[in-house]
C-alpha positions in Angstrom: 122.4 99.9 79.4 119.6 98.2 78.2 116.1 99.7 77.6 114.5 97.2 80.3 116.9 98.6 82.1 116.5 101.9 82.2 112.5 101.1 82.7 113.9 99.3 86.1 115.9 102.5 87.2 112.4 104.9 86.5 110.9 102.7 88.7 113.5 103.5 91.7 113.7 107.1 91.1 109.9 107.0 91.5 109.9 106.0 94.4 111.2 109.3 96.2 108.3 111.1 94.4 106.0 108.7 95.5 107.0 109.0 99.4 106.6 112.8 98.9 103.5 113.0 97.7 102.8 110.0 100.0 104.1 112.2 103.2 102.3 115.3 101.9 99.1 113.3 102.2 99.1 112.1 105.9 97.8 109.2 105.7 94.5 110.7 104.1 92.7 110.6 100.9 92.8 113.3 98.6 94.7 115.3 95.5 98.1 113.8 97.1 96.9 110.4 98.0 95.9 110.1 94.5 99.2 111.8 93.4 100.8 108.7 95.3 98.5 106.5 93.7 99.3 107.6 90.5 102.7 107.6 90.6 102.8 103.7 92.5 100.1 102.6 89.9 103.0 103.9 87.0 105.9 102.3 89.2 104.3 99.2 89.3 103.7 98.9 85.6 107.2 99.5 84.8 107.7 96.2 86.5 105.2 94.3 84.3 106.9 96.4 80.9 110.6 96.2 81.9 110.5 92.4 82.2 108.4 92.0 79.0 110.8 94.1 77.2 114.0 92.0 78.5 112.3 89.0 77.2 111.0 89.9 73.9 113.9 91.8 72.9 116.4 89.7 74.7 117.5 92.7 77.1 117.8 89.9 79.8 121.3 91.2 82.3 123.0 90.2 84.9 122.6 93.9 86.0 118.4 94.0 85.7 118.3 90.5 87.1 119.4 92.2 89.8 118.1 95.9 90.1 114.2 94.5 88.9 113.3 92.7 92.2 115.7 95.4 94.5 112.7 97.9 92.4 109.9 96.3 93.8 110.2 95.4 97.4 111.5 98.9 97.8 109.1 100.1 95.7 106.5 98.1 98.5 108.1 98.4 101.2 108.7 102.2 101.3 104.2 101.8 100.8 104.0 99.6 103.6 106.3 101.8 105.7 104.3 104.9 105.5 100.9 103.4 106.0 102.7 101.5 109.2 103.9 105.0 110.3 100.0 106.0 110.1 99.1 103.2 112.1 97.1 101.7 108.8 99.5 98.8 108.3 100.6 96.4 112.0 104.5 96.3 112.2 103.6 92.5 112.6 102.5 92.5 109.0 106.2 94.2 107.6 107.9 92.0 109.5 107.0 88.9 108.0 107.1 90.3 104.7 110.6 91.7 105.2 111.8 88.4 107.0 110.2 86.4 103.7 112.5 88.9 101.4 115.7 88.7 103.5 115.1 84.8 103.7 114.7 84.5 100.0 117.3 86.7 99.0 119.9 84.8 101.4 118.6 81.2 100.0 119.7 82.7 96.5 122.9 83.8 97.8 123.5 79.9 98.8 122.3 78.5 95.9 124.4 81.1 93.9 127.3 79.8 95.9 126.9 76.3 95.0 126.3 77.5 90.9 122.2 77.4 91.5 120.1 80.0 90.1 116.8 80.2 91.5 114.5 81.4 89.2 111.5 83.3 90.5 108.4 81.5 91.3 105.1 81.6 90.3 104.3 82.3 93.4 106.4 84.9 94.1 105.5 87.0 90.9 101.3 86.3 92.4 102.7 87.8 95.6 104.2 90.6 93.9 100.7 91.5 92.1 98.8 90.6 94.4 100.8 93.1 96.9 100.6 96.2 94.5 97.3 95.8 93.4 96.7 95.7 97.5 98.4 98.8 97.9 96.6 100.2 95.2 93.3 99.6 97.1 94.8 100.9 100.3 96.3 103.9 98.7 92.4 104.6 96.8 90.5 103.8 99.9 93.1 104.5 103.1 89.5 104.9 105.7 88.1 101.4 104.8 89.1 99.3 107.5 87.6 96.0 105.8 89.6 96.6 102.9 93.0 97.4 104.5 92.2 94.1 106.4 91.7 91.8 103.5 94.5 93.4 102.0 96.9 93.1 104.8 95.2 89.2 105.1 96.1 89.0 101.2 99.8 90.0 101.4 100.3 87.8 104.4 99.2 84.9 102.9 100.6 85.6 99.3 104.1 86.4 101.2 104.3 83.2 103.6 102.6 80.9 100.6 105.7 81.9 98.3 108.7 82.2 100.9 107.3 78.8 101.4 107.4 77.6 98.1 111.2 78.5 97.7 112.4 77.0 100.3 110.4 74.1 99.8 111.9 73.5 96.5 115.1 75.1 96.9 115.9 74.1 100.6 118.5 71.2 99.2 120.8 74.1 98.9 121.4 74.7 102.6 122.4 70.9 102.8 
């Protein structure tokens, strides 16, 4: 196993720790809000370090390929989950951002059929960013309704912009 690999895995068994300190904090900000913000803020850097490492030390794998973007949407989804449990995120919101992942994922699936690899997208690595550094600011500031706002706007947009994107470029595959 490969050292971008095991970065990958820290980030998934971070994500229980995170959801506990999350679930201690109710929703609130405080010493576990900022525990979960710490923690996500560290998870979310292992997905800027593990993919640097794969590519400067040629650590690329089938394996990571797979286990580095199954990392971050649960890595975001289980934040989007808990603030939508709160009644901080809309249900509206994680639905289009869980149809966009589903829909992506199964336009790969076809394109892997056919021997296509779909690479990731600019756009979608913007979303990604974009959607942690969102969550951040929720997580830092969970009573600001302007900010959730813009960054529930933000994700939105990011997330239809990029699902987009693939299948505008990609949709020859379903042919």
């Amino acid at each position: 196993m490969t050292t971008a690999t095991k970065i990958t895995l820290l980030r998934v068994l971070m994500i229980p720790v995170y959801l506990v300190f999350m679930y201690l904090s109710g929703g609130a900000a405080g010493p576990w809000m900022f525990a979960s913000l710490a923690v996500f803020i560290v998870a979310s850097l292992t997905d800027f370090v593990d993919g640097y490492i794969a590519r400067r030390y040629n650590q690329v794998s089938d394996f990571g390929k797979f286990l580095d973007p199954l990392a971050d949407k649960l890595l975001v989804i289980s934040a989007m989950t808990m603030f939508c449990e709160w009644g901080m995120w809309p249900a509206w919101a994680l639905m289009i951002v869980l149809t966009r992942e589903f829909a992506v994922t199964g336009l790969r699936l076809v394109a892997a059929g056919k021997g296509t690899v779909i690479a990731a997208g600019w756009s979608g690595k913007v979303k990604t960013a974009s959607t942690m550094i969102g969550l951040c600011v929720l997580m830092a500031f969970p009573q600001v309704d302007i900010l959730r706002w813009i960054v529930i706007a933000v994700v939105v947009l990011t997330t239809l912009y990029s699902g987009a994107e693939y299948f505008i470029k990609n949709g020859s595959c379903l042919k």
